[in-house]
N, CA and C of each residue as an Amber inpcrd file, in Angstrom:
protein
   222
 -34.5910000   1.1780000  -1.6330000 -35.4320000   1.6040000  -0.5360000
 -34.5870000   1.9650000   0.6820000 -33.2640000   1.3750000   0.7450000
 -32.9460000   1.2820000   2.2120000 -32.0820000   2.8440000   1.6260000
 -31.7610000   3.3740000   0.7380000 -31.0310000   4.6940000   0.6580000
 -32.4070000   5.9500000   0.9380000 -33.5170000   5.5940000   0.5120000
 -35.0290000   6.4850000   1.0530000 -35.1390000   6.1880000   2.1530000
 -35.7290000   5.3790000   2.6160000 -36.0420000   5.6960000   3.7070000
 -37.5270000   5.1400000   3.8950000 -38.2720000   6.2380000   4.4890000
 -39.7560000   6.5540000   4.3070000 -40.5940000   7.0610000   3.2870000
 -39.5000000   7.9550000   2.3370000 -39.5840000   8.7970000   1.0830000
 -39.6790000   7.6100000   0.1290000 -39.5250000   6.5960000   0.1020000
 -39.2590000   5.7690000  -1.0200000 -40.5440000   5.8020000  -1.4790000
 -41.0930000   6.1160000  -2.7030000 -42.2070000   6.3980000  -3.3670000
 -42.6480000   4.9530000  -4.1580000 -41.8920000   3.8670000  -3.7200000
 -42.4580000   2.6860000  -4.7090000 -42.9270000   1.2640000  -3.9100000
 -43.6660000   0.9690000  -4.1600000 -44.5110000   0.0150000  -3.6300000
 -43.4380000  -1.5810000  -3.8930000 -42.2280000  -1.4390000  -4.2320000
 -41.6460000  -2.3420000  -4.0720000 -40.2570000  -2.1320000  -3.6590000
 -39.4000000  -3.2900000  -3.1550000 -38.1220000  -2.6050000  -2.0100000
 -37.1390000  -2.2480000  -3.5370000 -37.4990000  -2.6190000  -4.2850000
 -35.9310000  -1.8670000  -4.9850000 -35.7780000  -2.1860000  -7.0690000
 -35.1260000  -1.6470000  -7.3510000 -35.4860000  -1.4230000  -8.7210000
 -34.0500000  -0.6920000  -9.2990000 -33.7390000  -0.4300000 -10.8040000
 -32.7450000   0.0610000 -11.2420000 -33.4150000   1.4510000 -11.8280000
 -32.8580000   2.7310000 -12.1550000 -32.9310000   3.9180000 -12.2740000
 -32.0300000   4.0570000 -13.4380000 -32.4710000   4.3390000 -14.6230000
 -32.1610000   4.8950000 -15.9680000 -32.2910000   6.0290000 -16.4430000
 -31.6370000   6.9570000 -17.1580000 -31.6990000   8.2780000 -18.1960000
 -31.6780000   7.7520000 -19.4730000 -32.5190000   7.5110000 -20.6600000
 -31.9810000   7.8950000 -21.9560000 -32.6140000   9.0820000 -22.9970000
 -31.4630000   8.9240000 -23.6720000 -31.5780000  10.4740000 -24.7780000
 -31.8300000  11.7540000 -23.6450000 -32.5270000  12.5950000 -24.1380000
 -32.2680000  13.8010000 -23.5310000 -33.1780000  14.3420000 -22.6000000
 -33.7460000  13.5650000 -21.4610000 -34.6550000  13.6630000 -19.8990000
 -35.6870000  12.6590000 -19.9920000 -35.8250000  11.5590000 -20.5820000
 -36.5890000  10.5010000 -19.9510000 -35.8520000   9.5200000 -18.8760000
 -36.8960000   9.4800000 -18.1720000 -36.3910000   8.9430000 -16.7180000
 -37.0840000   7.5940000 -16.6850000 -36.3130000   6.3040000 -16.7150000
 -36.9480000   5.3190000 -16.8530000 -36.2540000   4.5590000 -15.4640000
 -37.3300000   3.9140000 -15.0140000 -37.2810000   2.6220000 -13.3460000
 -37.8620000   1.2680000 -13.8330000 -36.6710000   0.8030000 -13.7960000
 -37.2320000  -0.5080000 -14.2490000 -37.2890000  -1.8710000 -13.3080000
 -38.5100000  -2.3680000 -12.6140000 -38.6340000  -2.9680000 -11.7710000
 -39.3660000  -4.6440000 -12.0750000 -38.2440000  -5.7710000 -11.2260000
 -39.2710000  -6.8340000 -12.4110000 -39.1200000  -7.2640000 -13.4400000
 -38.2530000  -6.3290000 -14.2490000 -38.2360000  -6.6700000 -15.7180000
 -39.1540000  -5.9570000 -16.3580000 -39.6900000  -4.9670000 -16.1050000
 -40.4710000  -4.1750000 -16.6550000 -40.1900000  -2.7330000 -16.7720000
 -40.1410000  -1.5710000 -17.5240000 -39.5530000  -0.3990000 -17.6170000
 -41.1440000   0.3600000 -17.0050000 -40.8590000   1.7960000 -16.6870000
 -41.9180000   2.4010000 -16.2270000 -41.4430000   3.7550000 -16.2690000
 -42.2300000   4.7320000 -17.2480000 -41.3570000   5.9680000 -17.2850000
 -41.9250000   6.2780000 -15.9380000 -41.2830000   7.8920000 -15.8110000
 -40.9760000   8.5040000 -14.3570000 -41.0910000  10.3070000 -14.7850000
 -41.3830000  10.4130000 -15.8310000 -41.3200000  11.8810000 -16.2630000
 -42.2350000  11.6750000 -17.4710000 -42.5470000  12.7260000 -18.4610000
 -43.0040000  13.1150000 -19.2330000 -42.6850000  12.4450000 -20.1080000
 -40.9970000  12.4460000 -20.2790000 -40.3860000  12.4920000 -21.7040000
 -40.3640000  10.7320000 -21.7640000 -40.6390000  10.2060000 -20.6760000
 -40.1290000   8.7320000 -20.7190000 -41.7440000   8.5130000 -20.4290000
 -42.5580000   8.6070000 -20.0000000 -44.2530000   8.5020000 -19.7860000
 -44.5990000   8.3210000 -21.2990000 -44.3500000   8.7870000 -22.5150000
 -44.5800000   8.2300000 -23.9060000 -44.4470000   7.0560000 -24.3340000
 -43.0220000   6.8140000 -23.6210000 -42.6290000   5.0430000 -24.1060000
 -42.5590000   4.1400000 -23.5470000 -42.9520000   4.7980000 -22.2720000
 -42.8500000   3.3240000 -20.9310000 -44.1390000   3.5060000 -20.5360000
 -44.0410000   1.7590000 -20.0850000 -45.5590000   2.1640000 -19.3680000
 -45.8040000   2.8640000 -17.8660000 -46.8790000   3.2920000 -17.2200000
 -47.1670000   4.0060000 -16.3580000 -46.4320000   3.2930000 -15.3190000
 -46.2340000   3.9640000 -14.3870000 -45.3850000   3.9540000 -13.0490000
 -46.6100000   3.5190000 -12.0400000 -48.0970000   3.9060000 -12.6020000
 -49.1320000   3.7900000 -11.4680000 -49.0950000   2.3840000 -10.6530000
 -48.6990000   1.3410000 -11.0650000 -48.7580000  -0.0980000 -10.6840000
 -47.6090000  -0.5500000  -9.7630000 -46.4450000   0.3510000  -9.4940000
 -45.5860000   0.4000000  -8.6600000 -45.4890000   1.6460000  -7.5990000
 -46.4390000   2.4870000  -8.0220000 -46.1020000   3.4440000  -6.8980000
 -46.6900000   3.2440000  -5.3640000 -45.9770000   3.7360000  -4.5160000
 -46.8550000   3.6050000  -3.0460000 -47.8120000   4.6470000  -2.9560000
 -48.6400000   4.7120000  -2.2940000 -49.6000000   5.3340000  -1.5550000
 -50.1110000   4.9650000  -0.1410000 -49.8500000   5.9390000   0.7420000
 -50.5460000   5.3990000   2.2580000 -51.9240000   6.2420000   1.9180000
 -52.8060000   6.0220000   2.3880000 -53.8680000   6.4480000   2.6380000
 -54.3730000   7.4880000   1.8480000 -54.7000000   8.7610000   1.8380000
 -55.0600000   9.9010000   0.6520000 -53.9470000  10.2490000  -0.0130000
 -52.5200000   9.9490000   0.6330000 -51.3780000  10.8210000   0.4150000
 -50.5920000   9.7480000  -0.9080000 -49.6060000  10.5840000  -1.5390000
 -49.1360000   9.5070000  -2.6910000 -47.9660000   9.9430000  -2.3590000
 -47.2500000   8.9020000  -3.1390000 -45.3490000   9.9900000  -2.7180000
 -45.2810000  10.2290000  -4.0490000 -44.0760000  11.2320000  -3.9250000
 -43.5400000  11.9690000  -5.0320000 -42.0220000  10.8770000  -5.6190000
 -42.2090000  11.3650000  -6.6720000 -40.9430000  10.9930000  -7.4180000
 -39.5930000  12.0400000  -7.9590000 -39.9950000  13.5450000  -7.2320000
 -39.2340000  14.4960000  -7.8450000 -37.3080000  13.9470000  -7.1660000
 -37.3020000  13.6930000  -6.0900000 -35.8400000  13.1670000  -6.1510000
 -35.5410000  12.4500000  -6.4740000 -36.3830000  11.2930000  -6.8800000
 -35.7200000  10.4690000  -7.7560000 -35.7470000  10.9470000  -9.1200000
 -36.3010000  11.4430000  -9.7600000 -36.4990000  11.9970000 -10.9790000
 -35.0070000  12.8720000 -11.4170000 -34.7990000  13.7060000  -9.8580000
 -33.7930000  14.6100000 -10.3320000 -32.5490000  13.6870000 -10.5390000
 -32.4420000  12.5010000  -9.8320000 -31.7610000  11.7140000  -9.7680000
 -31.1450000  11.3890000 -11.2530000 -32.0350000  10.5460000 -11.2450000
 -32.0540000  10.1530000 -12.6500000 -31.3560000  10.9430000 -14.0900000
 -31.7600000  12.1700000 -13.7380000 -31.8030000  13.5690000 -15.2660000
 -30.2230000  13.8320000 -14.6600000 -29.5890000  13.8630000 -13.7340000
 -28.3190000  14.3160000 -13.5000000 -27.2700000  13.3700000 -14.2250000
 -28.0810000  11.7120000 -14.5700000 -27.0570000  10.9230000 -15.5770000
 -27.3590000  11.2850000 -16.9920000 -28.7380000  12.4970000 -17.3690000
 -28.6100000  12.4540000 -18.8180000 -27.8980000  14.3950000 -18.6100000
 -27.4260000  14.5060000 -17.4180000 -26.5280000  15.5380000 -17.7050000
 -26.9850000  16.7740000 -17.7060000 -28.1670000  16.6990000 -17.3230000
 -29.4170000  17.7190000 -16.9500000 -29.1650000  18.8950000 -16.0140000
């Protein structure tokens, strides 16, 4: 959180950031994995239970996402 900022899209201060195989993006917070993309949304469970939301607005996960896909070399 403290490298986001305000942008930090997760409802908790901090978590580890994974790539495996070829663009699943996995955050694993807790001890719990949570995909973050498509390819990792199949095998992890939903991200919905950690994400923030203020008011109507939700945050995005695309920089962290890109984050992530740049360790599977993306």
């Amino acid at each position: 959180q403290a490298e986001y900022g305000d942008q930090w899209p997760f409802a908790i201060q901090q978590g580890r950031l994974r790539c495996e195989g070829t663009g699943a993006v996995i955050f694993t917070a807790r001890g719990k994995d949570y995909g973050l993309n498509g390819m990792a949304g199949r095998r992890y469970a939903s991200i919905q239970p950690v994400r923030k939301s203020s008011g109507d607005s939700t945050f995005e996960f695309g920089s962290i996402i890109s984050r992530g896909l740049t360790w599977c070399k993306w």
